[in-house]
C-alpha positions as CSV (number, residue, x, y, z in Angstrom):
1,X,36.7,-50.2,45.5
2,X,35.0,-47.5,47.1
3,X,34.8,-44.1,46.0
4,X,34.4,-40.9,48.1
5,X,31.8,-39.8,44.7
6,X,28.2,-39.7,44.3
7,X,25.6,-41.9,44.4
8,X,25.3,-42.7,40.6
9,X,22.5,-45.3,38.9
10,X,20.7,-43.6,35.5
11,X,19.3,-46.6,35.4
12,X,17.1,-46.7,38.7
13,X,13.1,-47.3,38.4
14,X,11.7,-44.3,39.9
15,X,7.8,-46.1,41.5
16,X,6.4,-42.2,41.1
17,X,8.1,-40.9,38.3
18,X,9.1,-37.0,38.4
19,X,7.1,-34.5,36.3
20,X,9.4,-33.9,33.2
21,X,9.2,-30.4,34.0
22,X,10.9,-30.9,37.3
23,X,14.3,-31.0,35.1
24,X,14.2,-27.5,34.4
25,X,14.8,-24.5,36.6
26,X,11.4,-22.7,37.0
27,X,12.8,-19.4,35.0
28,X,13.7,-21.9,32.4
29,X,12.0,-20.7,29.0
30,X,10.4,-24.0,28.7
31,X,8.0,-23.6,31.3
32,X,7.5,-19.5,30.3
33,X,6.5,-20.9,26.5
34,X,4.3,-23.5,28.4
35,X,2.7,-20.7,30.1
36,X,2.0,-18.5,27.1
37,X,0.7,-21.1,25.0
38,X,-1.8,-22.2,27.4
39,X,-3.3,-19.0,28.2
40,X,-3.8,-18.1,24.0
41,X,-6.9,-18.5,22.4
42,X,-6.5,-21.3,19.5
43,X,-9.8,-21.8,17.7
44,X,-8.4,-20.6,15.0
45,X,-6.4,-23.5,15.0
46,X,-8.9,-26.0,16.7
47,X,-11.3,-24.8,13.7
48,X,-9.2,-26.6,11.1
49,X,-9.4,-30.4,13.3
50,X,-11.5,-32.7,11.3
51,X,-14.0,-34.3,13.7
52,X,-13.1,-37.6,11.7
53,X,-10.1,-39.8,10.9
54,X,-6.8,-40.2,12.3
55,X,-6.3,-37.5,15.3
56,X,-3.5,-35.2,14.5
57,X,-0.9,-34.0,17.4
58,X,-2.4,-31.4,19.7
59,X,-1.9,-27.5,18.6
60,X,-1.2,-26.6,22.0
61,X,2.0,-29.0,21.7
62,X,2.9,-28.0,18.4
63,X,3.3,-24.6,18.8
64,X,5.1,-24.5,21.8
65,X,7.3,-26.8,20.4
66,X,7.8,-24.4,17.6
67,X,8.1,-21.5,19.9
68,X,10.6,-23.1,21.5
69,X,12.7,-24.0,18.1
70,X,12.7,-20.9,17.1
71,X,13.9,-19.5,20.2
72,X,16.5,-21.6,21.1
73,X,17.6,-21.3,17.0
74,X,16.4,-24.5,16.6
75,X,14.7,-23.6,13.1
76,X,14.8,-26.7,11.0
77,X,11.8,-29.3,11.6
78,X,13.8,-32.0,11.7
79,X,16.2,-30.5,14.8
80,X,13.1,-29.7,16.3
81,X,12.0,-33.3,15.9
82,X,15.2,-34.7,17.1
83,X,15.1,-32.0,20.0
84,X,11.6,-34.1,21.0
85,X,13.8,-37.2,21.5
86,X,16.6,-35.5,23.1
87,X,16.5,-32.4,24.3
88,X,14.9,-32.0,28.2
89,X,13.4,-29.0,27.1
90,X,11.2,-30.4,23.6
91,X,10.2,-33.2,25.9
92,X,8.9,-31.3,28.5
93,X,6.6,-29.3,26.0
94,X,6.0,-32.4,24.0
95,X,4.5,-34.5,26.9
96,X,7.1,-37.3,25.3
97,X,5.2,-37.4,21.9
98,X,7.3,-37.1,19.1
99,X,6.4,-36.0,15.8
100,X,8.5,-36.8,13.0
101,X,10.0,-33.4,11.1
102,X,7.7,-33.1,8.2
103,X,4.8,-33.2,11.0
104,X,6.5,-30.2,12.0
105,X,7.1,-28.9,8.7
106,X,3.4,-28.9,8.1
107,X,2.0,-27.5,10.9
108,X,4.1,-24.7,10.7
109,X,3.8,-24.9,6.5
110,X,-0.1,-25.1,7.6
111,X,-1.0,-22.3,9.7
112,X,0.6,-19.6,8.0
113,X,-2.3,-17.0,8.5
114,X,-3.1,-18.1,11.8
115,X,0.0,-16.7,13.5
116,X,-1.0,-12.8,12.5
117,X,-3.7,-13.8,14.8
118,X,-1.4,-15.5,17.8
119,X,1.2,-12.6,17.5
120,X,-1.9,-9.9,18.0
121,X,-2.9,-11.9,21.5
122,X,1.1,-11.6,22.2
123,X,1.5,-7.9,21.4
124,X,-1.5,-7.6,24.3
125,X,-0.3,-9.6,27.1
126,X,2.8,-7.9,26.7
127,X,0.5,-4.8,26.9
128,X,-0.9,-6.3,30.2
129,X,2.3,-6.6,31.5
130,X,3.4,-3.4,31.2
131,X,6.2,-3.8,28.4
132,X,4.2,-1.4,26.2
133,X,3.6,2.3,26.8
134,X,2.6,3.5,23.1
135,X,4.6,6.7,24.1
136,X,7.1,6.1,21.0
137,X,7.0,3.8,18.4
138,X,9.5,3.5,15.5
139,X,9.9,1.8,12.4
140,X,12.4,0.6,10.9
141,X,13.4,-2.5,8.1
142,X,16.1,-5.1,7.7
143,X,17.2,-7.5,4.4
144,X,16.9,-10.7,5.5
145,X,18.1,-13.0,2.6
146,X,16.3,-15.1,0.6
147,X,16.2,-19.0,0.4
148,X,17.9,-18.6,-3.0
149,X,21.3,-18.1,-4.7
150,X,21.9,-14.8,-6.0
151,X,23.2,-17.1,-9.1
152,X,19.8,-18.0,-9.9
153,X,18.7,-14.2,-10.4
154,X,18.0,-13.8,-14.1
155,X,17.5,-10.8,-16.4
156,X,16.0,-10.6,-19.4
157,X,19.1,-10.6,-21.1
158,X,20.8,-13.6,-19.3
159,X,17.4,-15.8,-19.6
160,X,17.7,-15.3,-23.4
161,X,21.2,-15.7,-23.6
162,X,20.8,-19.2,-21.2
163,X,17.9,-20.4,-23.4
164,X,19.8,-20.1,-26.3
165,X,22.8,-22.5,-24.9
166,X,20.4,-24.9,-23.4
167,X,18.2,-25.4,-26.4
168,X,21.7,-25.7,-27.7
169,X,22.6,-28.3,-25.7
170,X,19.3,-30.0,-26.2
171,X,19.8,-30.3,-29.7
172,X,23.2,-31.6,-29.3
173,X,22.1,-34.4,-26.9
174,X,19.4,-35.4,-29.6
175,X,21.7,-35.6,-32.3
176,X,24.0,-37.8,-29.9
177,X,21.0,-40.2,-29.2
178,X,20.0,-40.3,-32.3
179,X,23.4,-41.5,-33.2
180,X,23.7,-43.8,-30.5
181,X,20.8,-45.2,-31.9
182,X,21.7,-45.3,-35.5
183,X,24.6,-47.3,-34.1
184,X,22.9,-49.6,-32.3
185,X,20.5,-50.3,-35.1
186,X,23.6,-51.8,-37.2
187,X,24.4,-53.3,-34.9
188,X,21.9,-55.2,-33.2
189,X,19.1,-54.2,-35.6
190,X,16.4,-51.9,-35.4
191,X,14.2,-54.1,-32.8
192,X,14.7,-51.3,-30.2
193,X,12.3,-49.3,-28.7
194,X,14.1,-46.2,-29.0
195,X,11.7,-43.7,-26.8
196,X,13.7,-43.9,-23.7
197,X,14.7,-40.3,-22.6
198,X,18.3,-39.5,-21.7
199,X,18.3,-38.5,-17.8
200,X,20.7,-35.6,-18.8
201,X,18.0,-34.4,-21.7
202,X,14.8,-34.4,-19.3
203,X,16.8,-32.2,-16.6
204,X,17.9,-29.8,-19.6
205,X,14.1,-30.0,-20.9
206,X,12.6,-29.3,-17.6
207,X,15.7,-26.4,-17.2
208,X,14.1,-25.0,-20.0
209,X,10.8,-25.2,-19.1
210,X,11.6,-23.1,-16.0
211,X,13.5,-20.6,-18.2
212,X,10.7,-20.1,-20.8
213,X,8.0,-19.6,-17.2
214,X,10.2,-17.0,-16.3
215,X,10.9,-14.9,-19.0
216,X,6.8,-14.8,-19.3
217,X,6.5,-13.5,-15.7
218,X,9.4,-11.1,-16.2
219,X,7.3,-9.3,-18.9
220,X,4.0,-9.8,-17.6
221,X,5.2,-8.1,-14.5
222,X,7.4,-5.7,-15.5
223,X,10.3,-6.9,-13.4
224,X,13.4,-6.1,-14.4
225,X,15.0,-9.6,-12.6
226,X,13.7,-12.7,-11.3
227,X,15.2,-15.3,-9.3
228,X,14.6,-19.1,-10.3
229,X,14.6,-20.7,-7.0
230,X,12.4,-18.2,-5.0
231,X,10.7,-16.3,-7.8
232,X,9.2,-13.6,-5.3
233,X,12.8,-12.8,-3.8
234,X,14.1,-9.4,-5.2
235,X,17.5,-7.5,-5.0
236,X,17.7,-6.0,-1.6
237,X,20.1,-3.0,-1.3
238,X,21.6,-2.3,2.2
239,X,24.4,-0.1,3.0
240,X,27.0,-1.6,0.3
241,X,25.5,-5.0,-0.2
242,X,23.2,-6.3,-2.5
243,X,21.3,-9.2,-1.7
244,X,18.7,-11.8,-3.1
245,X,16.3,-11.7,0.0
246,X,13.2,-9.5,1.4
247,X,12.7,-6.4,3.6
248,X,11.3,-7.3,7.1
249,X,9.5,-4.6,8.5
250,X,9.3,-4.0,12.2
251,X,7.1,-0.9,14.7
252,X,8.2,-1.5,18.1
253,X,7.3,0.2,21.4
254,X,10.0,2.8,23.1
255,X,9.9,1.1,25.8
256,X,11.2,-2.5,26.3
257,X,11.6,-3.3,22.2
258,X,8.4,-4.5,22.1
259,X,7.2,-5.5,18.5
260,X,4.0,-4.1,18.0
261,X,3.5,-5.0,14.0
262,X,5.6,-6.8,11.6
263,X,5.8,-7.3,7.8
264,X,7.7,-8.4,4.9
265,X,8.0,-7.3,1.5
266,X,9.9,-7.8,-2.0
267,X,10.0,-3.9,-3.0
268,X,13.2,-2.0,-2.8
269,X,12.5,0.7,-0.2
270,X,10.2,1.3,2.2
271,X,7.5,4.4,1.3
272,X,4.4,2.0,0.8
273,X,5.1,0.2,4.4
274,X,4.2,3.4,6.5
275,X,0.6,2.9,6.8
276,X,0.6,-0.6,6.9
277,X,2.5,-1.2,9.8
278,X,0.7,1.9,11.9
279,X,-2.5,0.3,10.7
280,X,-1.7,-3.4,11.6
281,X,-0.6,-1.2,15.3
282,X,-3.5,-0.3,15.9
283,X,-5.5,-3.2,14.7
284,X,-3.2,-5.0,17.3
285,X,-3.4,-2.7,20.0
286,X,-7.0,-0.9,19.7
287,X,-6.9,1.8,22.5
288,X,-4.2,3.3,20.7
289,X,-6.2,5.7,18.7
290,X,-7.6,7.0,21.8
291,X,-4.5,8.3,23.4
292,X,-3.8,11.9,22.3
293,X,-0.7,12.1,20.5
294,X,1.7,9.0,20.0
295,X,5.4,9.9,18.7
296,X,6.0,7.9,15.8
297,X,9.2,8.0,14.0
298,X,10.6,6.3,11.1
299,X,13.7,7.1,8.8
300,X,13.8,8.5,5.2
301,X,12.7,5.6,3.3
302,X,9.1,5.9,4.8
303,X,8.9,9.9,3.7
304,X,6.4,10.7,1.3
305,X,3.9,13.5,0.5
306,X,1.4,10.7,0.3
307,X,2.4,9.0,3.4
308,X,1.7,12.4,5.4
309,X,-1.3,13.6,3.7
310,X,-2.4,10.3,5.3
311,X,-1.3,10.6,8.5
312,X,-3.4,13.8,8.7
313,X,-6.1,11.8,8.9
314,X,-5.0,10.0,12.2
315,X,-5.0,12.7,14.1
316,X,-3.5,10.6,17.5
317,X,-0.2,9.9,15.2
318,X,2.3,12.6,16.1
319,X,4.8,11.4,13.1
320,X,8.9,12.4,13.1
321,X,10.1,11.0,9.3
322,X,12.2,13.1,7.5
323,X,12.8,12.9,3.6
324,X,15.5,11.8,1.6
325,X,17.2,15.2,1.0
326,X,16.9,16.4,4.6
327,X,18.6,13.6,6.3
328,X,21.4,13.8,3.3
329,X,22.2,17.6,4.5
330,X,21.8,16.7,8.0
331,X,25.1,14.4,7.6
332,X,26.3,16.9,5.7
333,X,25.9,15.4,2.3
334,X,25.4,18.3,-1.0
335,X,22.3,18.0,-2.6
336,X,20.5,19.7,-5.6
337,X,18.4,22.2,-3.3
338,X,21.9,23.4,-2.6
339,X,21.9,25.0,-6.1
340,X,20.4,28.8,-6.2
341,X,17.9,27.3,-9.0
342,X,16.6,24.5,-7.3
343,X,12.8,24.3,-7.3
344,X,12.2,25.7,-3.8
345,X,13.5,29.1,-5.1
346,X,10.5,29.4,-7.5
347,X,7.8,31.5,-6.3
348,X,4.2,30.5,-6.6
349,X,2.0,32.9,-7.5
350,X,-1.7,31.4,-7.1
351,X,-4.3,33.5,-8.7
352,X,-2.2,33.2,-11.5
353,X,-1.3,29.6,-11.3
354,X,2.3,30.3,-12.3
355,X,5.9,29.9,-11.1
356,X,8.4,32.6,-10.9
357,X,12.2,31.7,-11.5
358,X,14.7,33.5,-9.8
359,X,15.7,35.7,-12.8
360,X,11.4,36.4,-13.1
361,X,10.5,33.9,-15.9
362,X,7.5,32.6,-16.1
363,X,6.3,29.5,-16.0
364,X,3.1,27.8,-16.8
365,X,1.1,24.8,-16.2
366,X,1.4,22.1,-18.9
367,X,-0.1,19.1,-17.4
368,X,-0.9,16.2,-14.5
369,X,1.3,13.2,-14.3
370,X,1.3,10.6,-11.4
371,X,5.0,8.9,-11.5
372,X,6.5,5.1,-11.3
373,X,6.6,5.4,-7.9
374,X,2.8,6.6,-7.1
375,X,3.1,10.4,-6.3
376,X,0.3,12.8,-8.1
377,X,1.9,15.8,-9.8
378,X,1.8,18.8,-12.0
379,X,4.7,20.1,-14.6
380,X,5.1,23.9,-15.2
381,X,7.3,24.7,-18.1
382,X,9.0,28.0,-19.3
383,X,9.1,29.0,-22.7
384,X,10.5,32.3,-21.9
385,X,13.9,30.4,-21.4
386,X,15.7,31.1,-24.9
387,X,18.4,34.5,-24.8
388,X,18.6,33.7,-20.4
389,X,21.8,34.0,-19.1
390,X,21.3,31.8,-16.6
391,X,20.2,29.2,-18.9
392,X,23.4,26.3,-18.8
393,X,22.8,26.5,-14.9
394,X,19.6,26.2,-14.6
395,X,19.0,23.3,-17.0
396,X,20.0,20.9,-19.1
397,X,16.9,21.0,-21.5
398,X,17.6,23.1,-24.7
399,X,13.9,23.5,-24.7
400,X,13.7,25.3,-21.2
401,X,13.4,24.8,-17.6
402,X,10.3,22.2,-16.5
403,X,9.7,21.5,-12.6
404,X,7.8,18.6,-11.1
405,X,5.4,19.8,-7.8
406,X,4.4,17.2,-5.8
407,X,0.8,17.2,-4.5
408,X,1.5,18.1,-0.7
409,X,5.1,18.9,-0.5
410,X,4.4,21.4,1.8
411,X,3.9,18.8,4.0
412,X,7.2,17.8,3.4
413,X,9.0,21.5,4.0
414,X,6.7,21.3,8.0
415,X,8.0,18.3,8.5
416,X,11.6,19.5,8.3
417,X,10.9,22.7,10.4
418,X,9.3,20.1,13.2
419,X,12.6,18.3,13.0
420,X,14.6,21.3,13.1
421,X,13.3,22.3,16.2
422,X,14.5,21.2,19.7
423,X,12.4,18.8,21.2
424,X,11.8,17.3,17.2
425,X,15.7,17.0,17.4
426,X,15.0,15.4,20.6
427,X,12.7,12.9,19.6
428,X,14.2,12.1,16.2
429,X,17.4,11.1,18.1
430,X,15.5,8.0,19.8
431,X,15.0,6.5,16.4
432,X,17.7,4.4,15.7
433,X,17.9,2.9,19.4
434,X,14.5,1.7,19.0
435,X,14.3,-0.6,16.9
436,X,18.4,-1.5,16.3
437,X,18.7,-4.1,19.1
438,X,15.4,-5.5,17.9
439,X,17.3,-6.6,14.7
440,X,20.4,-7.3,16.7
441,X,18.4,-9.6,18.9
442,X,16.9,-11.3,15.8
443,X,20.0,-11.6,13.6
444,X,23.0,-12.5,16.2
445,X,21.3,-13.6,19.3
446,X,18.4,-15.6,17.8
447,X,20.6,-15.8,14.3
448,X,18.2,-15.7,12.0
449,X,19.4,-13.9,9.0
450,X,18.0,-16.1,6.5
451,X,14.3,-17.1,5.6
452,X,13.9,-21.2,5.6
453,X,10.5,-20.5,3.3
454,X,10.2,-19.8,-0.1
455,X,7.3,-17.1,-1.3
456,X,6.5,-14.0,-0.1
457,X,3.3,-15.5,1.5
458,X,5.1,-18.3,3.7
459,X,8.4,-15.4,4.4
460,X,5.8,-13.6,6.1
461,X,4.7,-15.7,8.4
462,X,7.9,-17.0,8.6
463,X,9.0,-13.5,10.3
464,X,5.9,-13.3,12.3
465,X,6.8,-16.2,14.1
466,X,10.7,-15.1,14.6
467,X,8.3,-11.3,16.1
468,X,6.6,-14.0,18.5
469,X,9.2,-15.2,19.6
470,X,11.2,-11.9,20.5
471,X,8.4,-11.0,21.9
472,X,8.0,-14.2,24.0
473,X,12.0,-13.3,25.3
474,X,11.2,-9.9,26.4
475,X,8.1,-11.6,28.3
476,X,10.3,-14.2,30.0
477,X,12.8,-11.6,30.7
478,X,10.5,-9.1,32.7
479,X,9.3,-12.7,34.5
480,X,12.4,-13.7,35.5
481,X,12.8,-10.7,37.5
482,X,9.9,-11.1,39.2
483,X,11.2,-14.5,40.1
484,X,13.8,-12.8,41.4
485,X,11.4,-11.7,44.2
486,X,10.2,-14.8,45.1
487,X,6.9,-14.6,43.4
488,X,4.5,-18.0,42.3
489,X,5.3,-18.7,39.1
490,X,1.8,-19.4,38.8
491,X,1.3,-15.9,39.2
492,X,3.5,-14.0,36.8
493,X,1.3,-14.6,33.4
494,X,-2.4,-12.7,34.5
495,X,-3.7,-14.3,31.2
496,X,-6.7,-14.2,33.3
497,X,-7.2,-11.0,33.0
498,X,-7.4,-10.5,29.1
């Protein structure tokens, strides 16, 4: 019967086979990541080849294949590997090889450090394509769980209390094989070997085991919780939710979301991140430190008197971070400065090296402390306190008032009046809209909202990669509207030029 269809035969032998890559529209990602890859410098991974043995899968083909995974949310190896046998896409960038999933897993588990370097060449071309103006960069973080339960985060108290019931248990399993054995013995007489391990016993023993490691870390750290299954994930706190995972730490450019530098870390807040992530900014993009003033704003949890004493120093950062207290009474929130004998009432007088309270106590230096969190400071206390009437609302302390003065918290009171002005409101206001569709990218489009890697090592470079990637997007978007214009495609990456 003939049919007004078609002409249909997937099984026709083609005598000049079409390039792979003809499958795919030419704004298709595939050939974009192709692009990319090619143009990169990779002896940093070509330096790892041993010039004998078995030759392993090209680099080239292994990291766009990568690239490509993580992109399309393809982050397990063994997708990715079944991608290579499937997926148009994978087979286009894997010239039809096809490397099994712990290949993959390798490669990628393998070349951990090299990706700081293949995200800095990134960060560049999307400087060369004008996607980066260095006019405002912000910083923000986001919790990005752990590859762990939160059930397997231990304190000291619940480690003790579960090595107790298992040693319990241990014993009780003893005593049962021992009377199993006892048993057997009369029997069939006492010819048995009687060493072979209960499978439930060796789990419990090895449970144990992993118990007894932990509690050792948890004092020779100082941590006040560790989690069994990824030892380096911590609590994460954010907004109302509390989660076993890490903090991923973004700059990005003001202008297209570019991410300029990326980390991750286990603490609970942010203060120590600040000068990392300008640093790694301007490792990445050099001429940076030559431009006269580049806005950089971050939110509270980066504000510290340390943190801007440093910034000082880098005279081309133009810095917008307010501290804890001042964005708290910018929503509207009460604080303790609200209170007519907070601290910022007390008069300094300087020759004398005293304060002044507001009912004209004195008081006097005692001595220099650095606190748990880092900050250098000095303690005045009044003993002029006793017979004050203002004594109950001024402090608790029966034994008189005591302030703590932060080295460089003036810093802190100029960087409020620079916020309070005008064009600081101005700026400030451009924070959030920065870098908030950069995690909204990351998290719903490319939905990656939890690590596959275990370790704070092998998390970050698990995040750099995810970076690359978003980066790679925002490259492949500005190309495709180029396409739009009709230009080569052989002329939209000027990877030439670096």
């Amino acid at each position: 019967m003939s049919l007004n269809v078609r002409n249909y035969n997937n099984k026709e032998t083609l005598l000049f086979p079409a390039s792979i890559g003809d499958y795919l529209s030419k704004d298709h990602l595939a050939w974009i990541i192709d692009d990319i890859v090619e143009g990169l410098d990779l002896n940093c991974l070509y330096r790892k080849i041993s010039a004998v043995g078995n030759p392993p899968y090209h680099p080239k083909m292994m990291l766009k294949i990568l690239f490509y995974g993580y992109a399309a949310s393809t982050f397990s190896s063994r997708k990715i590997a079944k991608g290579a046998e499937t997926d148009v896409a994978f087979i286009f960038l894997s010239g039809m090889q096809k490397p099994d999933f712990r290949t993959i897993s390798d490669f990628r588990k393998n070349n951990l450090e090299e990706l700081s370097s293949l995200f800095a060449q990134i960060v560049i071309l999307c400087k060369k394509l004008g996607l980066v103006e260095l006019g405002h960069i912000s910083l923000d973080s986001t919790v990005v769980k752990a590859n762990a339960s939160k059930d397997k985060t231990y304190d000291e108290e619940r480690l003790i209390l579960e090595e107790q019931t298992i040693s319990k248990k241990i014993k009780e399993l003893l005593n049962a094989a021992q009377a199993a054995d006892d048993e057997e013995d009369r029997i069939f007489g006492p010819d048995r070997r009687g060493d072979e391990i209960p499978e439930e016993l060796r789990s419990q023993e090895k449970r144990l085991e992993k118990l007894k490691e932990a509690k050792k870390k948890l004092k020779e750290e100082s941590l006040k919780a560790l989690n069994l299954t990824d030892p380096d994930a911590t609590f994460q706190r954010q907004k109302s939710q509390i989660t076993t995972g890490y903090r991923a730490e973004v700059a990005v450019d003001g202008k297209e979301q570019v991410i300029v530098a990326c980390d991750v870390t286990n603490e609970a807040n942010d203060t120590r991140q600040l000068i990392p992530l300008i640093e790694q900014t301007t490792h990445n993009l050099p001429e940076i430190s030559k431009r006269e003033r580049v806005r950089v704003s971050a939110d509270s949890g980066f504000s510290s008197t340390k943190n801007l004493k440093e910034l000082e120093s880098k005279t081309y950062i133009d810095a917008y971070i307010p501290d804890v207290k001042y964005q708290a009474q910018q929503r509207g929130n009460l604080t303790d400065e609200d209170s007519a004998f907070h601290k910022k009432h007390f008069v300094y007088d300087s020759e004398k090296d005293i304060y002044l309270c507001p009912n004209h106590k004195e008081l006097t230096f005692s001595y220099r402390e650095i606190d748990e969190r880092g900050r250098s400071l000095s303690k005045y206390s009044c003993h002029q306190c006793q017979g004050c009437k203002y004594l109950s609302r001024c402090t608790k302390s029966p034994k008189g008032r005591t302030i703590k003065v932060f080295d460089n918290v003036n810093l802190i009171y100029a960087m409020r009046q620079k916020l309070n002005t005008v064009y600081g409101k101005r700026i400030y206001s451009r924070r959030k809209v920065i870098p908030e569709p950069v995690f909204g990218n990351i998290k719903h489009n490319l939905r990656f909202r939890e690590f596959l890697l275990r370790g704070l090592k092998k998390v970050k470079a698990e995040f750099t990669l995810i970076a690359i990637v978003h980066n790679i997007l925002k490259i492949a978007r500005f190309l495709r509207k180029l396409l739009f214009f009709k230009l080569p495609r052989e002329d939209l990456i000027p990877l030439a030029a670096a």
